[in-house]
N, C-alpha and C positions, 0 to 999 in steps of 0.2 A: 764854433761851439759844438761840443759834443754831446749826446746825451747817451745816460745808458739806461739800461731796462734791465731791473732785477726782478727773478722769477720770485715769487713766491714760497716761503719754506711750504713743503709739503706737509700737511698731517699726516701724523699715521694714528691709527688706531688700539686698544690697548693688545700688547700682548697676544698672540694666539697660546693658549696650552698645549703642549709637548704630546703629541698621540703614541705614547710609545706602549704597546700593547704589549711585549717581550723586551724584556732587557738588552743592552747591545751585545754582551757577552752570547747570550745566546742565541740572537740573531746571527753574529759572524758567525760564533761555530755552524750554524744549521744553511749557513749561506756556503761557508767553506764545505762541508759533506758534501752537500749539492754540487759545488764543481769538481770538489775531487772524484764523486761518485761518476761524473760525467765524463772527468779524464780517463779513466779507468775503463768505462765502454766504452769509449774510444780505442785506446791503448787495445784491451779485448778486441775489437774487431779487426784494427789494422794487422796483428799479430795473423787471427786467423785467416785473413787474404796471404797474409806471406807464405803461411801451411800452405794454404790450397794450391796457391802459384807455384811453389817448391814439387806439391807433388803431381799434378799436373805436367811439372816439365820434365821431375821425374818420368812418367809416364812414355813419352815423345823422345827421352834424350837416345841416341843412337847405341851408346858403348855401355856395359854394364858395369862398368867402375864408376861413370857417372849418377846413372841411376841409383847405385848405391848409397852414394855422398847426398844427392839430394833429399832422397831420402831420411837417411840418418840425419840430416839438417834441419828439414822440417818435420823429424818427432824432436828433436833437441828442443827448438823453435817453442814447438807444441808443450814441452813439458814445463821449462824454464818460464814461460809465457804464462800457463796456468798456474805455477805457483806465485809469480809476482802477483796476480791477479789474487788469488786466495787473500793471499797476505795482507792488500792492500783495502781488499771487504774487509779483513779484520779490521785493520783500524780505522776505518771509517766510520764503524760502529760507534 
């Protein structure tokens, strides 16, 4: 003979109300600025180590056709860099 043992349904209590203090709409949007804003100093900083590193090795490299190239590389870098960056405050707004 077997028995079994059935749990109990659990109660639950009524309803809790919905605390939604901001709309979802405008929670995402205000969540999405926030990582885009964050991608964005990111993106900004990593850009600027690759300046410094370019001209830094600028700096060191032996032959002046190099020094050249890195150079012109990292203002390229530098300019291209800060307009995506512009751009991308813009619409983040």
């Amino acid at each position: 003979m077997t028995t079994t043992s059935t749990k109990p349904a659990r109660e639950t209590g009524p309803a809790k109300p919905a605390l939604h203090t901001e709309p979802r709409r405008e929670r995402t949007r205000r969540i999405g600025r926030e990582v885009g804003t964050l991608a964005v100093n990111v993106y900004e900083r990593g850009v600027a180590d690759v300046v410094a590193f370019e001209k830094d090795v600028a700096k060191v490299a032996p032959y002046p056709w190099a020094k050249s190239a890195l150079s012109l590389s990292a203002g390229l870098i530098e300019d291209v860099g800060a307009a995506y960056v512009k751009t991308a405050r813009q619409v983040l707004r």
